[in-house]
C-alpha positions as CSV (number, residue, x, y, z in Angstrom):
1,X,4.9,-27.8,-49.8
2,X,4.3,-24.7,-47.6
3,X,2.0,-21.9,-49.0
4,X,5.1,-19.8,-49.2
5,X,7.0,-21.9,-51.4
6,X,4.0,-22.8,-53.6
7,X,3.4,-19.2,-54.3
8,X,6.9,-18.6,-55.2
9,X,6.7,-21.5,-58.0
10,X,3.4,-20.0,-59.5
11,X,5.4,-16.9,-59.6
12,X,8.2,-18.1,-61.5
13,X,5.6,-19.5,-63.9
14,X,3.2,-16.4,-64.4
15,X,5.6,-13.9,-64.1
16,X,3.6,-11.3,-61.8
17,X,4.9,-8.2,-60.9
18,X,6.2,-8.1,-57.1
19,X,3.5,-5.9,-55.8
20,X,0.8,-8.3,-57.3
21,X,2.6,-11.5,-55.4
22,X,2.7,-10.1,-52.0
23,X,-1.1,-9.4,-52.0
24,X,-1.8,-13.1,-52.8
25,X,0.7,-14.0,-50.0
26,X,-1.4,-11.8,-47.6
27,X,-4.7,-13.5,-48.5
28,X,-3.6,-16.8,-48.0
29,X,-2.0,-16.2,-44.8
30,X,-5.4,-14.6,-43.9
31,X,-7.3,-17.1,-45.2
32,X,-4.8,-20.1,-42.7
33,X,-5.5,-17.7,-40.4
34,X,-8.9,-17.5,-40.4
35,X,-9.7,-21.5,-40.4
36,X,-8.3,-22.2,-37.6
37,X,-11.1,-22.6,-34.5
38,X,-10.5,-20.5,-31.2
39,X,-11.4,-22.3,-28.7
40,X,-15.2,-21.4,-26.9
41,X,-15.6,-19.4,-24.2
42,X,-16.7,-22.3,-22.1
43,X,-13.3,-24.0,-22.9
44,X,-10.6,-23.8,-19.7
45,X,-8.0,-21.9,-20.2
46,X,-10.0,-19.5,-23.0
47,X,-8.4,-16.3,-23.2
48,X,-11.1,-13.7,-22.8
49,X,-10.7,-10.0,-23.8
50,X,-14.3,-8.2,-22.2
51,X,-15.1,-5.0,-23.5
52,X,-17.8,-2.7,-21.6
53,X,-18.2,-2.3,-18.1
54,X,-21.5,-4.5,-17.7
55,X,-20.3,-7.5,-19.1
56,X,-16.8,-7.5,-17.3
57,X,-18.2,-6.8,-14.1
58,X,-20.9,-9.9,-15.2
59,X,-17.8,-12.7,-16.4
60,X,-16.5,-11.8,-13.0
61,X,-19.6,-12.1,-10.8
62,X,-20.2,-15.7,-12.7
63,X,-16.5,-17.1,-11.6
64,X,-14.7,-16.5,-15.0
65,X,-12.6,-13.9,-13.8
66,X,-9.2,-15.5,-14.1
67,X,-10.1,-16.6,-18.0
68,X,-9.7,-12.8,-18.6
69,X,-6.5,-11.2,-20.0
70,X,-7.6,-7.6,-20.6
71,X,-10.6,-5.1,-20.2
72,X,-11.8,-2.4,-21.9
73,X,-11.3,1.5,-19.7
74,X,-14.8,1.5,-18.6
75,X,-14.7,-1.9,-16.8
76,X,-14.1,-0.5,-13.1
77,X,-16.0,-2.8,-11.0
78,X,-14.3,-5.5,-9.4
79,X,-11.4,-4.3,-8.0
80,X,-9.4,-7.5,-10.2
81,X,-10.8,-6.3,-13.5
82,X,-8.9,-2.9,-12.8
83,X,-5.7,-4.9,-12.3
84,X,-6.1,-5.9,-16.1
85,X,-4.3,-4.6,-18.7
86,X,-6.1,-2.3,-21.2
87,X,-7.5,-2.3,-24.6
88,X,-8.6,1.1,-24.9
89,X,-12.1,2.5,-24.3
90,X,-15.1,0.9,-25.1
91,X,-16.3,2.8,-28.0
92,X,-12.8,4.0,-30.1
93,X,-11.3,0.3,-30.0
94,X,-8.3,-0.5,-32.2
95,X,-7.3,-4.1,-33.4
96,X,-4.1,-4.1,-32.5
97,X,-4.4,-3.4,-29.2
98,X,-6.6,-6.1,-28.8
99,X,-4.8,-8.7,-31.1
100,X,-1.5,-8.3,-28.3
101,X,-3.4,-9.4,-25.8
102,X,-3.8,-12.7,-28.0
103,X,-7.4,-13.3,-27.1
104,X,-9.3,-16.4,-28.1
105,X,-12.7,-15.0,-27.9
106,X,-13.7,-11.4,-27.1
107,X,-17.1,-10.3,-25.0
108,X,-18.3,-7.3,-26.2
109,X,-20.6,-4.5,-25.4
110,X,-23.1,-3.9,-28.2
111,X,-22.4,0.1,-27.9
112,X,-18.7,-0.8,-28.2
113,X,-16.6,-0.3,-31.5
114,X,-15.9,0.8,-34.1
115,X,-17.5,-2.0,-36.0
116,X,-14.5,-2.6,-38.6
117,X,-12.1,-3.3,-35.5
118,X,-14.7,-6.6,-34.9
119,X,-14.2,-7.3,-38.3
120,X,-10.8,-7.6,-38.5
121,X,-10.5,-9.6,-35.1
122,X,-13.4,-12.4,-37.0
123,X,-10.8,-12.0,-40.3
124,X,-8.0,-13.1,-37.6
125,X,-9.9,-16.1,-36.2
126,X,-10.7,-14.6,-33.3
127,X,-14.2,-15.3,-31.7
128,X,-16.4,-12.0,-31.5
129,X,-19.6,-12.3,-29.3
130,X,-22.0,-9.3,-28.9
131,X,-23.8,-8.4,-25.5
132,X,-26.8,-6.5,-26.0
133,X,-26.8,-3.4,-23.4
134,X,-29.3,-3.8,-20.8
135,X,-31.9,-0.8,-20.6
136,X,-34.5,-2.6,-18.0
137,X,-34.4,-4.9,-15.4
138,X,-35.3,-8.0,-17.6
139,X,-32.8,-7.1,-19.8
140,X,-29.9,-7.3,-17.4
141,X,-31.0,-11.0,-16.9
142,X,-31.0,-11.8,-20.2
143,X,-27.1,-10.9,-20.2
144,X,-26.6,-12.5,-17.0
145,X,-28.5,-15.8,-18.8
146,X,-26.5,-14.9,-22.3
147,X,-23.1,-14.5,-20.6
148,X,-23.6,-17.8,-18.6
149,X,-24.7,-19.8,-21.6
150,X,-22.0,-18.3,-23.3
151,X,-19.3,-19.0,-20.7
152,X,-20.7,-22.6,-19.9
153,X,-21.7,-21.9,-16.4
154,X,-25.6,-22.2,-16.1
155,X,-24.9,-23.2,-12.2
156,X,-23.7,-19.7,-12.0
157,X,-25.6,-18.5,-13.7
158,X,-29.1,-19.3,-12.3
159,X,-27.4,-18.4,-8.8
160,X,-26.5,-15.2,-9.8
161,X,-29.8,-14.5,-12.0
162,X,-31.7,-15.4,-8.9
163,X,-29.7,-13.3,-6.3
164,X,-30.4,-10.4,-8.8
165,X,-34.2,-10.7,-8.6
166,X,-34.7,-11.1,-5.0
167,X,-32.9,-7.8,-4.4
168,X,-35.3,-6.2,-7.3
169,X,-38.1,-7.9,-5.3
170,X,-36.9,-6.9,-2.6
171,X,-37.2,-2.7,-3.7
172,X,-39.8,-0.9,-2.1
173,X,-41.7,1.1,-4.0
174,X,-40.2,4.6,-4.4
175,X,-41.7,7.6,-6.2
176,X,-40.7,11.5,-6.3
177,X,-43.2,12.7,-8.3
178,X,-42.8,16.3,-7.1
179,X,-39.1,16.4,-7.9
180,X,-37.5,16.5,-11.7
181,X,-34.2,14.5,-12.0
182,X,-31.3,15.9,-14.7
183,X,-28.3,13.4,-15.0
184,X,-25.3,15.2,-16.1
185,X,-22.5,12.6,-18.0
186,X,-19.7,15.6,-18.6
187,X,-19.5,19.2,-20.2
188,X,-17.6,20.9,-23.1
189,X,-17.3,24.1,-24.9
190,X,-19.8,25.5,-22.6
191,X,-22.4,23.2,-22.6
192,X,-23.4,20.1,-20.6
193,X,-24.1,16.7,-21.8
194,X,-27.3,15.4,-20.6
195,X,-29.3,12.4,-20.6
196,X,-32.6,12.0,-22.6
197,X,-35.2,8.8,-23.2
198,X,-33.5,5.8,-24.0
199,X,-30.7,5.6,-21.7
200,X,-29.3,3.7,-19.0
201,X,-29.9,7.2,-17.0
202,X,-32.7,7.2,-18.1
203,X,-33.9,3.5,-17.1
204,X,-32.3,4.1,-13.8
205,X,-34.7,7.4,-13.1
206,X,-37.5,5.5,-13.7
207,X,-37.0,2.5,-11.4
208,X,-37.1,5.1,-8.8
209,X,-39.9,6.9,-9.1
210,X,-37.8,10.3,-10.3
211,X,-39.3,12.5,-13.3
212,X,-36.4,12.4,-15.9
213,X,-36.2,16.5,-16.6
214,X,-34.5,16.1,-20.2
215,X,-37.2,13.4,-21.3
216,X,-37.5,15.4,-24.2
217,X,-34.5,14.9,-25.7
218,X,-33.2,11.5,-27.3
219,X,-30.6,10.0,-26.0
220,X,-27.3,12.0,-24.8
221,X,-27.7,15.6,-25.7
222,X,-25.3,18.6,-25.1
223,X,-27.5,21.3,-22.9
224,X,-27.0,25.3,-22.9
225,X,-27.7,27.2,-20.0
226,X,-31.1,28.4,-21.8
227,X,-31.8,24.7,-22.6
228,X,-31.2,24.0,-18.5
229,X,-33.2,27.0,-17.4
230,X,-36.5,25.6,-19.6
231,X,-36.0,21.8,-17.8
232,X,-35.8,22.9,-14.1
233,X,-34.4,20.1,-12.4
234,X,-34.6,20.2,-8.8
235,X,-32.3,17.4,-8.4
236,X,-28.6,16.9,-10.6
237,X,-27.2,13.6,-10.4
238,X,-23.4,12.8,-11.8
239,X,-21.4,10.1,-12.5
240,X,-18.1,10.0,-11.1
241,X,-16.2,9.9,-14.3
242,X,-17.8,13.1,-15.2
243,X,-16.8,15.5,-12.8
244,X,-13.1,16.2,-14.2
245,X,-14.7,17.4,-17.4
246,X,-17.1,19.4,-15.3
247,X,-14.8,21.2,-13.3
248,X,-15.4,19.6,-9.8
249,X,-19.1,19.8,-8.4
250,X,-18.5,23.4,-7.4
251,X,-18.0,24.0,-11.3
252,X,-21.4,22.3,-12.1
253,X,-23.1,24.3,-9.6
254,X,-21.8,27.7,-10.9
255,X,-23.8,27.2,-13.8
256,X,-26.6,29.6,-14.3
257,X,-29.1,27.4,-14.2
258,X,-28.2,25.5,-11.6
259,X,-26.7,27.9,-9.1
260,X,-30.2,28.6,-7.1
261,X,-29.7,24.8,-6.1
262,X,-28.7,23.8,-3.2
263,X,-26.0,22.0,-2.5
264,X,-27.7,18.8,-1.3
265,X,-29.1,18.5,-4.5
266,X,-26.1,17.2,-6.4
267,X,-25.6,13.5,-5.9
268,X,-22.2,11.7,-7.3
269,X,-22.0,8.1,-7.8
270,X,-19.9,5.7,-9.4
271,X,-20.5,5.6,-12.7
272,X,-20.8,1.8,-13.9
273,X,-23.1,1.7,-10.5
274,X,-25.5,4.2,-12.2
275,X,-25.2,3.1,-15.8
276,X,-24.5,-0.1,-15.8
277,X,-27.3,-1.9,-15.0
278,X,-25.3,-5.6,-14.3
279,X,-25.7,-7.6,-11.4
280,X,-25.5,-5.0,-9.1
281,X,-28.5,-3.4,-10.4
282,X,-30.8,-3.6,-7.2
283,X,-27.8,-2.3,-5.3
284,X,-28.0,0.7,-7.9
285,X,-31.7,1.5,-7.8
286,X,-31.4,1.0,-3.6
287,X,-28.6,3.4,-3.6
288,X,-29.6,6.1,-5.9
289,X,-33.4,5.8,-4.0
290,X,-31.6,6.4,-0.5
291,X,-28.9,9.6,-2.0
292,X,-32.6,11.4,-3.6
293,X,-34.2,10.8,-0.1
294,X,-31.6,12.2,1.7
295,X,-32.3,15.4,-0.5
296,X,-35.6,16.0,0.9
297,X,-36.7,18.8,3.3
């Protein structure tokens, strides 16, 4: 006998009101629902679902691309992850959204969420696996090693873990000392939102030598023009997403603060190329080292 039928015959026995009857129908279907094993990530032929930019870009750069179905908005990098439908962005996720794609196991992001949206794919026997977000060097291996353990490619994985620390061997050393960095990630209501200590921006100043002019604040912090004024950065570096919300770089540099700079001292890159810290990380810290050079005298 299905579930179906046999709660229909407890019905007719106990006599419980309607409303009472289709809540015990839900949790059984749940609960059928939830025993069933997705298959793992290693499996061929897993549907993946990658959420945050850092660990699509690292499924792809380990050969899994084709096992993924959908991304979340801030997975830019490769071009074929673009090409994927979308789930929303990283950090206001909804189940639903997710659940159509009909995922077996979804990679993501420890900053994504919210948290109750996980839940409810676990409660729908859908595999949830967290990727902690890298904030040094070594940590960006550890999600290379994680993601290939995770994916059952160690082959891959030690290739691609070793490419990454040649290149970060590779970096000569770089320090600007006299110069004081201020990474701007978008503006509202008048004020700018900068990056403090424990950021990706943050991390990324630092592995080039470049004085991080908001150290004092934590984390991402909205900055008025009297806040700026006090930090006097003689360098403003943007991501690429940010400039919409900032009115173009000519908007950026009519700020008060910022409008004795020169014009060479704003430096755009792509975003998850800045922030991201994946495999392209020595790429990054090259890149960002050669666009604050080019700013000198």
């Amino acid at each position: 006998m299905n579930p179906s039928s046999l709660l229909l015959l407890r019905r007719r026995r106990l006599r419980l009101p309607p409303d009472r009857w289709m809540l015990a129908l839900l949790a059984v279907v749940l609960c059928i629902t939830a025993l069933g094993h997705a298959p793992p990530a290693s499996a061929a032929g897993t549907r993946l679902v990658t959420i945050g930019g850092a660990v699509t870009e690292t499924v792809f750069a380990l050969g899994a691309g084709s096992q993924v179905v959908a991304v979340d908005t801030s997975s830019t990098y490769p071009d074929a992850a673009q090409q994927r439908p979308k789930v929303g962005y990283a950090r206001t996720l909804a189940a639903e959204g997710i659940l159509a794609m009909r995922p077996d196991v979804v990679l993501a992001a420890a900053h994504a969420g919210p948290e109750t949206v996980f839940t409810q794919l676990a409660a729908a026997g859908i595999e949830v696996i967290r990727v902690a977000d890298p904030r040094s060097p070594d940590q960006a291996l550890q999600m290379i090693d994680q993601l290939a353990e995770v994916l059952g490619r160690p082959d891959a994985g030690a290739q691609l873990r070793s490419r990454l620390q040649q290149q970060l061997d590779r970096l000569g050393a770089t320090a600007f000392p006299a110069e004081r960095g201020l990474v701007v990630m978008g503006g509202q209501g008048g004020q700018l939102l900068v990056a403090g200590q424990t950021t990706a921006a943050d991390a990324m100043l630092g592995l080039v030598g470049l004085p991080n002019a908001a150290a004092a604040l934590p984390g991402y912090r909205p900055v008025g023009d009297e806040g700026l004024l006090t930090m006097t950065p003689t360098i403003v570096i943007v991501p690429d997403h940010a400039l919409a919300a900032l009115g173009g770089l000519e908007g950026l540099r009519s700020r008060p603060a910022l409008v004795g700079l020169d014009g060479s001292r704003f430096i755009v890159m792509e975003s998850l190329l800045l922030l991201g810290m994946g495999p392209r990380l020595g790429e990054a810290v090259q890149s960002l080292a050669a666009a604050i050079t080019r700013t000198q005298p």
